[in-house]
N, CA and C atoms as an extended XYZ file, in Angstrom:
483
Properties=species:S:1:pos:R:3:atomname:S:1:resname:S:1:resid:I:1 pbc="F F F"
N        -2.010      -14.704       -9.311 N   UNK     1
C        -1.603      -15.508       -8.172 CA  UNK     1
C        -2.715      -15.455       -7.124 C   UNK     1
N        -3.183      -16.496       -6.572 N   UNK     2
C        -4.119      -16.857       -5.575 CA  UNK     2
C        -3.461      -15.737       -4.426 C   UNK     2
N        -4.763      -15.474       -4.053 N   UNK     3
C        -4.367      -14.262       -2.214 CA  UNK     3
C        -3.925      -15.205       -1.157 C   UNK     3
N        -4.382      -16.702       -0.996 N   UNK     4
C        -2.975      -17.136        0.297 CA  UNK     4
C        -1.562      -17.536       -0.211 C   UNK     4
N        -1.547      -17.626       -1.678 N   UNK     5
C        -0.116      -17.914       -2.079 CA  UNK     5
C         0.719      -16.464       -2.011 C   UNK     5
N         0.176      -15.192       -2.417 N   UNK     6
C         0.576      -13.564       -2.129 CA  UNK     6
C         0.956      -13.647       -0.768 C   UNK     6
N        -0.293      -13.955       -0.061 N   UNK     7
C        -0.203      -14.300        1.780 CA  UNK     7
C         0.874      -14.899        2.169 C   UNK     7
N         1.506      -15.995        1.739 N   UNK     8
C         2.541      -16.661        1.956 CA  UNK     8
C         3.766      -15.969        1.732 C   UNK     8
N         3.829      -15.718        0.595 N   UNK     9
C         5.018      -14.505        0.043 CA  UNK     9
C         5.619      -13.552        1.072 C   UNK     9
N         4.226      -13.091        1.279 N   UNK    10
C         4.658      -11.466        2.392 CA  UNK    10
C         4.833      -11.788        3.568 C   UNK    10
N         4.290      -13.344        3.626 N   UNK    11
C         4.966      -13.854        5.261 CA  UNK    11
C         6.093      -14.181        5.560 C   UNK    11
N         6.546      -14.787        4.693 N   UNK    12
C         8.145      -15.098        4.187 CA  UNK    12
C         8.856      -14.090        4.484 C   UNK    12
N         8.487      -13.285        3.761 N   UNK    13
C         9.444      -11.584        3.408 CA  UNK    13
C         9.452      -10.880        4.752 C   UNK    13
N         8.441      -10.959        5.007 N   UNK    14
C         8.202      -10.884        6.674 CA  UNK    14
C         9.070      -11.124        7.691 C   UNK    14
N         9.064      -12.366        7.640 N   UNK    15
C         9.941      -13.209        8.635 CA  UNK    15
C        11.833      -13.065        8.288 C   UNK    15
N        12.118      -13.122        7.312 N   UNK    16
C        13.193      -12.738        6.812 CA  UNK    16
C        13.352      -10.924        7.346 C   UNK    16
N        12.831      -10.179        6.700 N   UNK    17
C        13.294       -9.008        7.071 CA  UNK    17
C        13.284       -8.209        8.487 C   UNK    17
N        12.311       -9.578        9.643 N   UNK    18
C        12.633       -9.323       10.683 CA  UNK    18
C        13.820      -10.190       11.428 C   UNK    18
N        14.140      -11.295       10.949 N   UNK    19
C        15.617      -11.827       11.125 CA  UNK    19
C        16.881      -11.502       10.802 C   UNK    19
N        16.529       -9.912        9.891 N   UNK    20
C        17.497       -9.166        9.033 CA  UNK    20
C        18.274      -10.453        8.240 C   UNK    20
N        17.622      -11.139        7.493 N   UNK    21
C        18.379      -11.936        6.573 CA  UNK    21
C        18.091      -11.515        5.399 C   UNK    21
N        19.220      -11.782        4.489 N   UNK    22
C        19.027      -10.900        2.680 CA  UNK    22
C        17.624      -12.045        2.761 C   UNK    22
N        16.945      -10.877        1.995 N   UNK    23
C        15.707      -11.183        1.308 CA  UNK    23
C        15.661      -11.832       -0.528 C   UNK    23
N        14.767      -12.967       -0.272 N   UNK    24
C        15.106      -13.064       -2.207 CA  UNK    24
C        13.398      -13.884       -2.014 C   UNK    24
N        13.121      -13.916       -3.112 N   UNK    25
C        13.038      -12.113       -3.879 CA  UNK    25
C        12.878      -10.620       -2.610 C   UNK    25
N        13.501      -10.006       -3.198 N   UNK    26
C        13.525       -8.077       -2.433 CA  UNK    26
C        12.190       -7.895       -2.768 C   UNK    26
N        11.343       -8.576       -4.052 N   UNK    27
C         9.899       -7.413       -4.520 CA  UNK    27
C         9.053       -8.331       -4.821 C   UNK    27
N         7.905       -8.417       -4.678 N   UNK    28
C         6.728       -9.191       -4.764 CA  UNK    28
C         5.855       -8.139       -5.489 C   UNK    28
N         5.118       -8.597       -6.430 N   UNK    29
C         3.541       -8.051       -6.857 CA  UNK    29
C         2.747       -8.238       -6.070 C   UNK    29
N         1.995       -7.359       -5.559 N   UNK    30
C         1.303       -7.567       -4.449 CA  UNK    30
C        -0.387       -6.746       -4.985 C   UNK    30
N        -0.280       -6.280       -6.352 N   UNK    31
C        -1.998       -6.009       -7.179 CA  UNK    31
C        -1.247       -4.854       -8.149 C   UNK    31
N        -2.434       -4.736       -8.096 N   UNK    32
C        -2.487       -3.982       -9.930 CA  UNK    32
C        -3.233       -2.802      -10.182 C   UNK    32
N        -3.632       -2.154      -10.337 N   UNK    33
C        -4.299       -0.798      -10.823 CA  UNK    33
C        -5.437       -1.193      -11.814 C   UNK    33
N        -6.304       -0.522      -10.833 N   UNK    34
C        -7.779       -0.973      -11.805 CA  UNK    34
C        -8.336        0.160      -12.355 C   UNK    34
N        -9.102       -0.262      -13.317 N   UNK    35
C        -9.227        0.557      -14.874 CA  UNK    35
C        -9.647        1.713      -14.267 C   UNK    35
N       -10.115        1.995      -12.893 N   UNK    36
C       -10.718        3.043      -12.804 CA  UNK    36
C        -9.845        4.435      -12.271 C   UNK    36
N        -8.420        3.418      -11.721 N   UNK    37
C        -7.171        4.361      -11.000 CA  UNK    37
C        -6.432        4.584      -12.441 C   UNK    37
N        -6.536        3.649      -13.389 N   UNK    38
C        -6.167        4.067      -14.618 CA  UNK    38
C        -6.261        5.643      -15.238 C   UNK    38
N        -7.606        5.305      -15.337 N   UNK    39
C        -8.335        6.271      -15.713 CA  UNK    39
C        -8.165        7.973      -15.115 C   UNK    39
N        -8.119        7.423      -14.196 N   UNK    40
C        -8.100        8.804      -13.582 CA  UNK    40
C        -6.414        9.145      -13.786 C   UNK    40
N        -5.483        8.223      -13.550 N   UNK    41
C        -4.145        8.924      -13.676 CA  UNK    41
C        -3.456        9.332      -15.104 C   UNK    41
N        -4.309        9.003      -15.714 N   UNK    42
C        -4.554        9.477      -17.133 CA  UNK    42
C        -5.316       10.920      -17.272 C   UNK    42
N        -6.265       10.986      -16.971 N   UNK    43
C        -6.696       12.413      -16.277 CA  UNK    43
C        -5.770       13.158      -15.768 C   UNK    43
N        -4.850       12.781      -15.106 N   UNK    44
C        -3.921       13.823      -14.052 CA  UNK    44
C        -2.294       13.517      -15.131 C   UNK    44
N        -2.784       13.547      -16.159 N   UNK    45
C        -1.057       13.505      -17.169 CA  UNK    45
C        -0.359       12.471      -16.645 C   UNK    45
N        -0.577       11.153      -15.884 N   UNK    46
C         0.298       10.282      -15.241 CA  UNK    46
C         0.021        9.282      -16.290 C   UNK    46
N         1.405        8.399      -16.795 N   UNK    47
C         1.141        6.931      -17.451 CA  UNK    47
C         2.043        6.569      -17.226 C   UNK    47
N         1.631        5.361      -16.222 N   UNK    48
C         2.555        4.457      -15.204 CA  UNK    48
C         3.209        3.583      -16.515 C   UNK    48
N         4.537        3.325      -16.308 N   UNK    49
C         4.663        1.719      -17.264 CA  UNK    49
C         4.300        0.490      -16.961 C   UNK    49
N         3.491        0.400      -15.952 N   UNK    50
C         2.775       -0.686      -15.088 CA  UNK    50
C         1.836       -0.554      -14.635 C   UNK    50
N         0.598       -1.479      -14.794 N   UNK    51
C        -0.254       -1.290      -13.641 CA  UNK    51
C         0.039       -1.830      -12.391 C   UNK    51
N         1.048       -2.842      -12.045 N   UNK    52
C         1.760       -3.624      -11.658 CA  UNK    52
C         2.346       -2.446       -9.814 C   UNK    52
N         1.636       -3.245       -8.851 N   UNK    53
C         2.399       -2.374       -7.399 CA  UNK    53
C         2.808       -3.761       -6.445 C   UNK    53
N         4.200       -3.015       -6.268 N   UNK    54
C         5.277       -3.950       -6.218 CA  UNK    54
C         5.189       -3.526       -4.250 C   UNK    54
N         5.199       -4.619       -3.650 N   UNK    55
C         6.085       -4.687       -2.142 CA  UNK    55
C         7.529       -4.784       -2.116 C   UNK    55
N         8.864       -3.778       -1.772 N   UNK    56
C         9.757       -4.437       -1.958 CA  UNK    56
C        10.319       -4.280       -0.440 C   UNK    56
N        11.284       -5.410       -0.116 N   UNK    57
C        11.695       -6.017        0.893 CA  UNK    57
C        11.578       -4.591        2.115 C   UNK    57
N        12.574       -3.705        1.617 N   UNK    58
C        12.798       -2.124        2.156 CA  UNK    58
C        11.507       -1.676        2.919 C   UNK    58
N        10.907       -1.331        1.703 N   UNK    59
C         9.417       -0.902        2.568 CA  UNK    59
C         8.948       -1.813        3.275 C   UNK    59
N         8.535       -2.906        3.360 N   UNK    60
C         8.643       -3.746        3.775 CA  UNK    60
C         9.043       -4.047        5.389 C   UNK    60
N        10.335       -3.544        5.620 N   UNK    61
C        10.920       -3.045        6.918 CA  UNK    61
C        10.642       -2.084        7.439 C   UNK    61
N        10.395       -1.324        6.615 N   UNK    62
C        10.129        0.437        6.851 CA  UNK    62
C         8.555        0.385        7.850 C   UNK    62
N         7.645       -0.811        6.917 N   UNK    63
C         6.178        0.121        7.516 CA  UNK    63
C         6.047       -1.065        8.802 C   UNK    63
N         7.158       -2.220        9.031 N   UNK    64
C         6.689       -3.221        9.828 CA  UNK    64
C         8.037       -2.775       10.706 C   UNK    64
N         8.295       -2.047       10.921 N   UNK    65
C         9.402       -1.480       12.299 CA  UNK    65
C         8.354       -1.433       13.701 C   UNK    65
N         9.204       -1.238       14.412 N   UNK    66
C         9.307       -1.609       15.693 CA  UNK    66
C         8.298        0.100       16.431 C   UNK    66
N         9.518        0.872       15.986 N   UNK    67
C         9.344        2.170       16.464 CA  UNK    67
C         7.658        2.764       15.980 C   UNK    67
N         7.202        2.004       14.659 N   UNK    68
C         6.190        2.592       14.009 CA  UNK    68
C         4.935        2.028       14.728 C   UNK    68
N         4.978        0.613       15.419 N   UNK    69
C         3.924        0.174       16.156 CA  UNK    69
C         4.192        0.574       17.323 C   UNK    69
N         5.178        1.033       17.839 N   UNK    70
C         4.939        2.068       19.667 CA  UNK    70
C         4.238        2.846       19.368 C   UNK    70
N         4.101        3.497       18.395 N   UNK    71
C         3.382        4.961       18.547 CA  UNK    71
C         2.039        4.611       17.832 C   UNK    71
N         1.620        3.321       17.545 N   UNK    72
C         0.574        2.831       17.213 CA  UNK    72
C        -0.026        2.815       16.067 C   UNK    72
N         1.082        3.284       15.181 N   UNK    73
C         0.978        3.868       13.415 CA  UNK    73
C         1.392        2.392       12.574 C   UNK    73
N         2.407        1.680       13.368 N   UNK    74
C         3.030       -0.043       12.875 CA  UNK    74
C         1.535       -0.966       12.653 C   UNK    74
N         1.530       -1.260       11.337 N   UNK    75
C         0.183       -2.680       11.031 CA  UNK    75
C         0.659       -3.724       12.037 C   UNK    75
N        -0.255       -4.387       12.529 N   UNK    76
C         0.118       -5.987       12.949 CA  UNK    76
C         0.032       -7.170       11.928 C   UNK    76
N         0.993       -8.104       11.986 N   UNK    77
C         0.997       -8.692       10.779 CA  UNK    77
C        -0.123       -9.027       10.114 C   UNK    77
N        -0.906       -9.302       10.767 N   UNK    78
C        -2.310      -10.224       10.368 CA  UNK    78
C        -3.005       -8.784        8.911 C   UNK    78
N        -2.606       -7.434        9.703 N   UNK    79
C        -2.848       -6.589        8.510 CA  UNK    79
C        -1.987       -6.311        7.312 C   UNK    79
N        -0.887       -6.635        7.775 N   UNK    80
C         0.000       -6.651        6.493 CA  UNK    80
C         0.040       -7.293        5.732 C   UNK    80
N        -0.392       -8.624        6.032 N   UNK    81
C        -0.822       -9.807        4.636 CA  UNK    81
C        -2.059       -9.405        4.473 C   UNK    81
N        -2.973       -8.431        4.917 N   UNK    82
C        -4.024       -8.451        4.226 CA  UNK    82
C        -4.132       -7.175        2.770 C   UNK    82
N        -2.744       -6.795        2.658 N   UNK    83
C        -2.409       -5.620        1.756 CA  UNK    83
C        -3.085       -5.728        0.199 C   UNK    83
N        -2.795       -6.977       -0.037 N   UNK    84
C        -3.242       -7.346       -1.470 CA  UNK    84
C        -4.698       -7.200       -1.635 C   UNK    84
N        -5.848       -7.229       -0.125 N   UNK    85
C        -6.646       -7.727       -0.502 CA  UNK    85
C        -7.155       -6.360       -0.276 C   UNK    85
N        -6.759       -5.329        0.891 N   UNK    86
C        -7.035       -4.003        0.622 CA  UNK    86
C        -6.715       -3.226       -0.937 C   UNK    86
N        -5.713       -3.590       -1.650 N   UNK    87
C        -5.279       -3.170       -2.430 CA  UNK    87
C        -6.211       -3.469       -3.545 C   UNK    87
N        -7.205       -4.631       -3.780 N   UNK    88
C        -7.679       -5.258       -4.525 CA  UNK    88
C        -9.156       -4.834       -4.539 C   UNK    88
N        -9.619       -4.715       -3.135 N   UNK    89
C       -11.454       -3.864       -2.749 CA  UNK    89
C       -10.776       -2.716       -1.059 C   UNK    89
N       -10.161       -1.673       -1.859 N   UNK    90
C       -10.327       -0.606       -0.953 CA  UNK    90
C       -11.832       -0.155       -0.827 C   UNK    90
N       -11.571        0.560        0.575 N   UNK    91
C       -12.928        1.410        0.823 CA  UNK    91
C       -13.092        2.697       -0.002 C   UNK    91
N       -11.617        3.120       -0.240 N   UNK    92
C       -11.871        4.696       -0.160 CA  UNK    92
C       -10.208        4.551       -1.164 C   UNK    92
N       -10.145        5.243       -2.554 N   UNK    93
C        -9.017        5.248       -2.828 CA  UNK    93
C        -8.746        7.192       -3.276 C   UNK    93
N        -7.699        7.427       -3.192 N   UNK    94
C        -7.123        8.866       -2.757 CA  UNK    94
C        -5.835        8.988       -3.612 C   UNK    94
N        -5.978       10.678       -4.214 N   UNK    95
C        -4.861       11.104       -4.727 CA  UNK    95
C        -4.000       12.078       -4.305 C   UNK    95
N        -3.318       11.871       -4.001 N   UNK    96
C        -2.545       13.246       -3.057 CA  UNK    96
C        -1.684       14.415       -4.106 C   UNK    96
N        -2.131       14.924       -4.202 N   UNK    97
C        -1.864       16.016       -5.302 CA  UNK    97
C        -0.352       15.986       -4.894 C   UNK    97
N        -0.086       16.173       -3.936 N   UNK    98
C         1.256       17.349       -3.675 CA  UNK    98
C         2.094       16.029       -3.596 C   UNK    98
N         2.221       14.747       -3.573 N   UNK    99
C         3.221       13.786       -3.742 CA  UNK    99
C         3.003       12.979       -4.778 C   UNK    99
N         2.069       13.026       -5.626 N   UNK   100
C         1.084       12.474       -6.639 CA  UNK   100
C         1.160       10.330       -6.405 C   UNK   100
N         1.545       10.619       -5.265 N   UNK   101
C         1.072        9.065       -4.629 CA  UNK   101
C        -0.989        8.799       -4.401 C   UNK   101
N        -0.898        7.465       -4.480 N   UNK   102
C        -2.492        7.036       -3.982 CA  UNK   102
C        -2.677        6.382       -2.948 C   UNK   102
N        -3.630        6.398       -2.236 N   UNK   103
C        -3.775        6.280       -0.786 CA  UNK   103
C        -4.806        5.256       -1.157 C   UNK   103
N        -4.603        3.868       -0.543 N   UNK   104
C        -5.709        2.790       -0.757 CA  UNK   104
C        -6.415        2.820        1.006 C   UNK   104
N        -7.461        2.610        1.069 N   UNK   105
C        -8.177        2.731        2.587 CA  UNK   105
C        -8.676        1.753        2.206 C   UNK   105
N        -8.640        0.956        3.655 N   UNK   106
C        -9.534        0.070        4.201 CA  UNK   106
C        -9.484       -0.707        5.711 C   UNK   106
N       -10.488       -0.863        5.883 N   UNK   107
C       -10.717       -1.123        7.592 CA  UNK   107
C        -9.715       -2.200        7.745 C   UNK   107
N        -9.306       -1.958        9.363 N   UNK   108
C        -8.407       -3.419       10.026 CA  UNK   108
C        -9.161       -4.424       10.452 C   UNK   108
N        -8.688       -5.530        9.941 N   UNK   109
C        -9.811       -6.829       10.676 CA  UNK   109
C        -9.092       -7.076       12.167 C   UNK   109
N        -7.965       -6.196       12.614 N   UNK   110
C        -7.301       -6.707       14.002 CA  UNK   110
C        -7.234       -5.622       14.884 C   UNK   110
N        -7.259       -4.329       14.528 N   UNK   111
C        -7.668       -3.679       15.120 CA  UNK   111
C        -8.674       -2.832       15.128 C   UNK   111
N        -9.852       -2.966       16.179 N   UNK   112
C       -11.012       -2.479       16.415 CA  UNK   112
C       -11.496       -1.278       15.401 C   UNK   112
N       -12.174       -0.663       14.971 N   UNK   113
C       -11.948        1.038       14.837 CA  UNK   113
C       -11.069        1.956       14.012 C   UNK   113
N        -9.814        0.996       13.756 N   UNK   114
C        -8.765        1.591       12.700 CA  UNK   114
C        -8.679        1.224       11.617 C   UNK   114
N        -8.334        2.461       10.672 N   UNK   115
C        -8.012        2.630        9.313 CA  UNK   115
C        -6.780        2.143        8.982 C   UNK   115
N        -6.956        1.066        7.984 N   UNK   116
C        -4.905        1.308        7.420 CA  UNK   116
C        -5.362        2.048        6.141 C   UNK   116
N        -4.202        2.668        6.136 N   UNK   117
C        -4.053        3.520        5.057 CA  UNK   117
C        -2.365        2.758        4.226 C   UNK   117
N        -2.508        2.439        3.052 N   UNK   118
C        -1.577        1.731        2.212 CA  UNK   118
C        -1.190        3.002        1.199 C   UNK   118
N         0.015        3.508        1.516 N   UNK   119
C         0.569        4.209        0.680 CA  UNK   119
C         1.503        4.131       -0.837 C   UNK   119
N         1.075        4.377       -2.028 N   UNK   120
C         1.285        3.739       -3.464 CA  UNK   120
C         2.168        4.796       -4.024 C   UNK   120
N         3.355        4.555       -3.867 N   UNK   121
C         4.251        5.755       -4.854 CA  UNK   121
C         4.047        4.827       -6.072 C   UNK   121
N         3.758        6.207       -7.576 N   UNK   122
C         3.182        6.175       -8.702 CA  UNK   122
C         4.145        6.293       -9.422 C   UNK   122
N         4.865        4.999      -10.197 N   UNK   123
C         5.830        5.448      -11.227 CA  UNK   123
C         7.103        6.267      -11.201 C   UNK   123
N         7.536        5.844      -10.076 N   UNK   124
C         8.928        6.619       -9.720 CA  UNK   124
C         9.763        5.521      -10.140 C   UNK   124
N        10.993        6.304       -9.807 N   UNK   125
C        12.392        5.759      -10.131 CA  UNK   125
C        13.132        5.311       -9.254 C   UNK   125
N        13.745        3.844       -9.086 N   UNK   126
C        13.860        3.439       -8.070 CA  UNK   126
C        15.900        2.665       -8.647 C   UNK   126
N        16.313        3.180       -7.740 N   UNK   127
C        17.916        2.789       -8.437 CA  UNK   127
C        18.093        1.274       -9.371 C   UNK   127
N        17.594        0.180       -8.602 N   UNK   128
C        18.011       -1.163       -9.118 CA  UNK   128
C        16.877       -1.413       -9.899 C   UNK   128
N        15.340       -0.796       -9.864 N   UNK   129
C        14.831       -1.475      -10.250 CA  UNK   129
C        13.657       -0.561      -11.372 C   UNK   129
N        14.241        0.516      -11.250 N   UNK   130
C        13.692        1.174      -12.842 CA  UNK   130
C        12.519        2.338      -11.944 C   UNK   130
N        11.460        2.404      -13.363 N   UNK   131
C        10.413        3.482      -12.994 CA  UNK   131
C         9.265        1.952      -12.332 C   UNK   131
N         8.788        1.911      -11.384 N   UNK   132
C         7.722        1.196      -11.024 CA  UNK   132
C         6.569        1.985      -10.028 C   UNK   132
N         5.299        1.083       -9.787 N   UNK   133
C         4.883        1.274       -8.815 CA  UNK   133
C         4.918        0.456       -7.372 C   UNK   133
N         5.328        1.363       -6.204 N   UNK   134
C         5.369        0.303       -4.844 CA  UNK   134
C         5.311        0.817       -3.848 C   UNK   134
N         4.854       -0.059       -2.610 N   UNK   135
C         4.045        0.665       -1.739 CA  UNK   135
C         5.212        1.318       -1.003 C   UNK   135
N         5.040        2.797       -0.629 N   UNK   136
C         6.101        3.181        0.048 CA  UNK   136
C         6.002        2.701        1.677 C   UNK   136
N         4.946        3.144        2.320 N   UNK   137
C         4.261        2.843        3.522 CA  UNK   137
C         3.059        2.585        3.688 C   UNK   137
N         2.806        2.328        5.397 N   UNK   138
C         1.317        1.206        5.320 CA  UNK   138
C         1.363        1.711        7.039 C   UNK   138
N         0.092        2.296        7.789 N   UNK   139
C        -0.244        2.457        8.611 CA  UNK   139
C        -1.464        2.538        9.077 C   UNK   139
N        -1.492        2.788       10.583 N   UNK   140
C        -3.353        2.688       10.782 CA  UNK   140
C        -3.249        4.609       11.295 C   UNK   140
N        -4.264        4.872       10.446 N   UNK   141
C        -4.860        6.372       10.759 CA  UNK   141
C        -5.949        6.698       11.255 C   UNK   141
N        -6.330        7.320       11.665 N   UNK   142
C        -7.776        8.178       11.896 CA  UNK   142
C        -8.035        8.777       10.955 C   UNK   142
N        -9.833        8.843       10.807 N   UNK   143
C       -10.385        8.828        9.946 CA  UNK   143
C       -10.215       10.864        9.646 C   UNK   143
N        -9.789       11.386       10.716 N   UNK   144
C        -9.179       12.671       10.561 CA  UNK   144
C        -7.895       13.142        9.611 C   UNK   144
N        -7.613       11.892        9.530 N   UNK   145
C        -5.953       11.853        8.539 CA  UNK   145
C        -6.539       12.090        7.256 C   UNK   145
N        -7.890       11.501        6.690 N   UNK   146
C        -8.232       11.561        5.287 CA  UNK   146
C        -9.016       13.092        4.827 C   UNK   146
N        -8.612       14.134        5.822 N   UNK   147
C        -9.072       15.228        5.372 CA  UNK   147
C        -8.092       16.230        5.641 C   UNK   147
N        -7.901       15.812        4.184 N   UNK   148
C        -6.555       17.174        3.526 CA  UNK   148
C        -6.608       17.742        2.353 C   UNK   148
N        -6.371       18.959        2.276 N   UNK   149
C        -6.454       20.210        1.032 CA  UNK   149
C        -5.828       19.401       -0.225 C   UNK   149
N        -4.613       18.283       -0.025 N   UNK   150
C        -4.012       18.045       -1.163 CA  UNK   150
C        -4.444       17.113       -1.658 C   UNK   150
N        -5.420       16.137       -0.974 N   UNK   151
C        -5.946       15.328       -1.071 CA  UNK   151
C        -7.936       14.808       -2.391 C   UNK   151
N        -7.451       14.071       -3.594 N   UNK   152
C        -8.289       14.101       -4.238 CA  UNK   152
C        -8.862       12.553       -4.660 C   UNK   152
N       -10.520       12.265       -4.177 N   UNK   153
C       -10.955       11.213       -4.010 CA  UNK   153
C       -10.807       10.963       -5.138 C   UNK   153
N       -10.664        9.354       -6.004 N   UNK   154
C       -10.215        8.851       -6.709 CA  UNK   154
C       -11.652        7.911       -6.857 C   UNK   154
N       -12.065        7.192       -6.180 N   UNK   155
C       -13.113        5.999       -6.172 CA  UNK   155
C       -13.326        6.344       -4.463 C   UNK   155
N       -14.650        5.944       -4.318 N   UNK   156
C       -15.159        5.469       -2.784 CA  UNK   156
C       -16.329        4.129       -3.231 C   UNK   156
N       -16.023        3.329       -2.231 N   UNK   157
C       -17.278        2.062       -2.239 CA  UNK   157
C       -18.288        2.882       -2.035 C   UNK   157
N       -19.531        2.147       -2.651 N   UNK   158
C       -20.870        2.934       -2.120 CA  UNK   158
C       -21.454        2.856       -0.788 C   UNK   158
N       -21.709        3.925       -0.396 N   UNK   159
C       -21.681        3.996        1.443 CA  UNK   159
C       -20.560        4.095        2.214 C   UNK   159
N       -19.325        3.959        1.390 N   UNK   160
C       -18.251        4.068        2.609 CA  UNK   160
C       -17.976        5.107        2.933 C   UNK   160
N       -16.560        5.295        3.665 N   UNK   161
C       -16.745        6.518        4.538 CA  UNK   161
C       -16.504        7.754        3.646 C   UNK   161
């Protein structure tokens, strides 16, 4: 699927889950796992039944709340449709040992200086909708957030941070 037709999708879903109206579809594909996150989660005993990472409506609400942009951690939309495309050429991708989620990085085109950090739960179990992958949360961090003990680089662009 073309990135402004994805774009469109998550704007939709968007707009709906801030009108609190039922959402349809609840889950969008929003990218895929590349041979190289493959690879490595194969390395770490993980085999997703998908390469397939799903947005669903929930999270969705969760990382675009109200309370999460007061404290300056909430994406602005303009970054939240840009998920697919972080998801697609991160800067910096990350394995977090101790939740065995992956951390996709890449710069905000809306805000100055900040990191979003796109959070990827790996093959869990989700009541209605089986074992998948999908983003749990999505925030802007400091570049201090990406240095943690549990934390294991996966891929970095060349030169990035």
């Amino acid at each position: 699927m073309s990135l402004s037709k994805l774009q469109n999708q998550i704007s939709t879903m968007l707009q709906q889950v801030q009108g609190e109206k039922r959402v349809e579809p609840n889950k969008i594909v929003v990218g895929e796992f590349q041979n190289k996150v493959k690879e490595f989660l194969e390395n770490q005993r993980i085999s997703p039944s998908s390469s397939d990472i799903f947005l669903l409506s929930n999270r969705l609400s969760h990382l675009a709340r109200e309370s999460k942009k007061k404290r300056g951690a909430g994406l602005e939309k303009g970054d939240i449709l840009r998920i697919p495309s972080i998801l697609q050429n991160p800067s910096l991708i990350i394995f977090d040992t101790n939740k065995s989620d992956l951390l996709y990085i890449g710069e905000s085109n809306f805000k100055k200086g900040k990191i979003v950090k796109i959070v990827v739960a790996v093959d869990k179990h989700r009541k209605k909708q089986g074992r998948i992958n999908f983003i749990k949360t999505a925030g802007y961090i400091e570049e201090a957030n990406l240095k943690n003990p549990n934390y294991m680089e996966v891929w970095r662009e060349a030169g990035g941070r």
